[in-house]
VOPAGU-2260 file (C-alpha; in pm, 1 decimal, decimal comma):
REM VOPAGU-2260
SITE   aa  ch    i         X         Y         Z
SITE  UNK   A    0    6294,0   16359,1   12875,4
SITE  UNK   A    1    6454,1   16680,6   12768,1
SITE  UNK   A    2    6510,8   16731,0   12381,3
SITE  UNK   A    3    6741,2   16957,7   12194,3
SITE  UNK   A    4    6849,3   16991,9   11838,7
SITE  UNK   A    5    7139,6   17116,6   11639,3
SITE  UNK   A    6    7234,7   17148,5   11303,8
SITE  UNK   A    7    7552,8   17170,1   11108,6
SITE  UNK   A    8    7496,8   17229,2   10735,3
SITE  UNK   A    9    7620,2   17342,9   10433,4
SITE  UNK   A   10    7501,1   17593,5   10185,2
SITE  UNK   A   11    7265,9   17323,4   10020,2
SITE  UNK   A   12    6922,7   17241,6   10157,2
SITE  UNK   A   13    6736,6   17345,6   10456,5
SITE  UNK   A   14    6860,8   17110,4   10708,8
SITE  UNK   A   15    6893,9   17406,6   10959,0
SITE  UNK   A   16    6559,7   17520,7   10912,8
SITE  UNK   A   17    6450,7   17202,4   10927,3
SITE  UNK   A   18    6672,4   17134,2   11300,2
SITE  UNK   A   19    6494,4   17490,4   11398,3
SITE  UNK   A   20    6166,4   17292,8   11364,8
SITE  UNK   A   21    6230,5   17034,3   11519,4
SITE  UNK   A   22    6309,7   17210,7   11811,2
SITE  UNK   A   23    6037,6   17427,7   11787,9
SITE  UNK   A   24    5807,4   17123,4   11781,1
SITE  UNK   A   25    5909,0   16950,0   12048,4
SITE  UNK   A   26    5705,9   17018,1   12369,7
SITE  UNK   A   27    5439,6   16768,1   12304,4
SITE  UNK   A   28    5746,3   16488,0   12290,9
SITE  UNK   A   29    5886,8   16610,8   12609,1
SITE  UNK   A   30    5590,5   16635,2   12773,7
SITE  UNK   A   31    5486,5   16309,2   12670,1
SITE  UNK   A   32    5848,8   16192,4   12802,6
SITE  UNK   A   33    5861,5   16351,0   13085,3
SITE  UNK   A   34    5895,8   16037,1   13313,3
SITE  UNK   A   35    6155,3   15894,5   13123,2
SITE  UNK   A   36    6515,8   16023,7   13260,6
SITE  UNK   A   37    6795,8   16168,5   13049,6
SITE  UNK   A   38    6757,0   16411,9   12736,8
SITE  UNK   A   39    6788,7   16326,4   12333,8
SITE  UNK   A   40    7014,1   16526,3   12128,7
SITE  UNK   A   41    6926,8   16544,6   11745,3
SITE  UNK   A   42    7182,2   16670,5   11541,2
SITE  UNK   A   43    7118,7   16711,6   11168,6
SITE  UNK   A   44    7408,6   16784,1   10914,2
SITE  UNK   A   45    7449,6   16803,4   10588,3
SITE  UNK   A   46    7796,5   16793,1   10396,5
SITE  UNK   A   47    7983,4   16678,9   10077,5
SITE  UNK   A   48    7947,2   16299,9    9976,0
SITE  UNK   A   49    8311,8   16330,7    9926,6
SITE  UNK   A   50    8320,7   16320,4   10335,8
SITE  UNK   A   51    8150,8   16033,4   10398,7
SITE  UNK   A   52    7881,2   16114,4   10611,9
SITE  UNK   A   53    7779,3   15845,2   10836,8
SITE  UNK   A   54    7539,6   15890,0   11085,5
SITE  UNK   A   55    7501,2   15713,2   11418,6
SITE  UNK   A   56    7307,4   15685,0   11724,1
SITE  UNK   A   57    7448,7   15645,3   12033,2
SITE  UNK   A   58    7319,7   15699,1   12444,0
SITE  UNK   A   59    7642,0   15854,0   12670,0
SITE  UNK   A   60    7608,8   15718,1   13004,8
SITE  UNK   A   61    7814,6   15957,6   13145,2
SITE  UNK   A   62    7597,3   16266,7   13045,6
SITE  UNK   A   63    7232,9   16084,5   13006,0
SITE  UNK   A   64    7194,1   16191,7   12660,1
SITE  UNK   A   65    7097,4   15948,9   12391,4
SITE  UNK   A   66    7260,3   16123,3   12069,9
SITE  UNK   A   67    7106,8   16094,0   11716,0
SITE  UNK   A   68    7339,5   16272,4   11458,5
SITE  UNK   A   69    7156,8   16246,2   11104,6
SITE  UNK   A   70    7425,6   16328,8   10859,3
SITE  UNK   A   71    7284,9   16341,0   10523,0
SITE  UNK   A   72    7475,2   16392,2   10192,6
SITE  UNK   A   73    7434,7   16765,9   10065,0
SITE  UNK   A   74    7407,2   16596,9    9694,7
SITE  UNK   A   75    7140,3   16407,6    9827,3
SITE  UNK   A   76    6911,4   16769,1    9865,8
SITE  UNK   A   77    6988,0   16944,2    9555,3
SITE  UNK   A   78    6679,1   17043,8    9420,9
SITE  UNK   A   79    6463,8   16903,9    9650,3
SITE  UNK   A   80    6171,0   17145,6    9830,0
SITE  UNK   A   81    6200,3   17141,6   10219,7
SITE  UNK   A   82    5894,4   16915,5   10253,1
SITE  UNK   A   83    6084,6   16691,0   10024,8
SITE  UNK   A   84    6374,3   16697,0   10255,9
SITE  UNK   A   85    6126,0   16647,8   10563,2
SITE  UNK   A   86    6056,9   16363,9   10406,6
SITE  UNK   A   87    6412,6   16232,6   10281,6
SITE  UNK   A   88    6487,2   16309,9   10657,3
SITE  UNK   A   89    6200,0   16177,2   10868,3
SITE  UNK   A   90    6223,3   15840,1   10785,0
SITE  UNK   A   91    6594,8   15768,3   10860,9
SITE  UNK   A   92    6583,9   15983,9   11191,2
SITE  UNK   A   93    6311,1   15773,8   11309,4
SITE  UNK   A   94    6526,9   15443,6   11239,4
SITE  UNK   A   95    6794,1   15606,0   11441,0
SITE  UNK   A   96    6596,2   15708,2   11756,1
SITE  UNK   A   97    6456,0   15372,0   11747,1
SITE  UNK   A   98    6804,8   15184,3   11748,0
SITE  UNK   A   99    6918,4   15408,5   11988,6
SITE  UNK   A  100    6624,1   15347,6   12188,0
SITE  UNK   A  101    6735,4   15024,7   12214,4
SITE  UNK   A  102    7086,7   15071,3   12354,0
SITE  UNK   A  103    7227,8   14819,5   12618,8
SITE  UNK   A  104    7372,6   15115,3   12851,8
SITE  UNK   A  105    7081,7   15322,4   12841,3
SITE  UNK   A  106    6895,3   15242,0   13168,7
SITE  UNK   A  107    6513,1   15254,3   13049,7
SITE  UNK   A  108    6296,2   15029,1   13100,2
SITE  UNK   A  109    6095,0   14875,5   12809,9
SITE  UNK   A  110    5814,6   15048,7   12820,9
SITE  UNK   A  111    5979,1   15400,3   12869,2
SITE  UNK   A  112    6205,3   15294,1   12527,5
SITE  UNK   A  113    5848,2   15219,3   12370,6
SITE  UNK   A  114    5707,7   15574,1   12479,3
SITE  UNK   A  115    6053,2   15754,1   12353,8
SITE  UNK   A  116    6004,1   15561,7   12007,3
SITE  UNK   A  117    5645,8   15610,3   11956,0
SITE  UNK   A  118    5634,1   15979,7   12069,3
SITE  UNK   A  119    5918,7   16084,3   11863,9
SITE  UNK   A  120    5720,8   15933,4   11570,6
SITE  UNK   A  121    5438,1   16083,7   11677,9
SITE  UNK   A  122    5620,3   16461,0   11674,2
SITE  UNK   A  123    5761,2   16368,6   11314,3
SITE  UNK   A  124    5387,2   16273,8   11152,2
SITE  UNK   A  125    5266,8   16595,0   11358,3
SITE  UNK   A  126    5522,4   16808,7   11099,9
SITE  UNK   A  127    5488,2   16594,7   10801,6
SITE  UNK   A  128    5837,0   16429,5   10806,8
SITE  UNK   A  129    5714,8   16072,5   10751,8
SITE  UNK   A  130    5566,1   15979,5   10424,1
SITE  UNK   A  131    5238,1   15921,7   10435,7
SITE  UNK   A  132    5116,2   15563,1   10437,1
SITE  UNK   A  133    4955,6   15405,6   10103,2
């Protein structure tokens, strides 16, 4: 599976940095995915409550690409350290791989949506994005 991130952020937080590693992370996912067609696209963003962020996961059949775009309100980083926001971020990106994981139109099998889920959490306890347990 390829993997690719992006990031669109305002001037509050790291979220870019944060897409950067991500990216820079990945080769043990894709290698571990490598059987399982398509690509995932992470894109983080951060932006102004007043917008509304909502983020969504969704897999586009007509490109093979199961998109995951975190959108995280910029109020919701103020002050926080980047491992904070690792953590603030981790969590919900994992919830949104896994539901779109599960989509009805992507053409996985189950096992290959167990292997995308498990090695994507895998990558995000690898950079200290999930809490840790206890």
């Amino acid at each position: 599976m390829e993997f690719d991130t992006t990031s669109d952020t305002g001037w509050i937080g790291d979220v870019r940095q944060l897409a950067d590693e991500l990216s820079a992370s990945s080769a043990a996912f894709v290698q571990a995915t490598e059987s399982v067609s398509d690509a995932l696209f992470v894109a983080l963003r951060s932006m102004p409550r007043e917008l509304a962020p909502r983020s969504f996961a969704r897999f586009e059949r007509r490109d093979a690409v199961l998109i995951v775009d975190l959108r995280v309100a910029e109020e919701d980083l103020v002050g926080l350290t980047a491992d904070e926001q690792r953590r603030l971020l981790g969590p919900q990106l994992l919830a949104l791989v896994s539901r779109g994981a599960g989509s009805r139109t992507a053409t996985w099998s189950r096992e290959e949506r167990s292997r995308i889920v498990a090695e994507f959490e895998r990558m995000l306890s690898r950079l200290n994005w999930l809490p840790a347990d206890g």
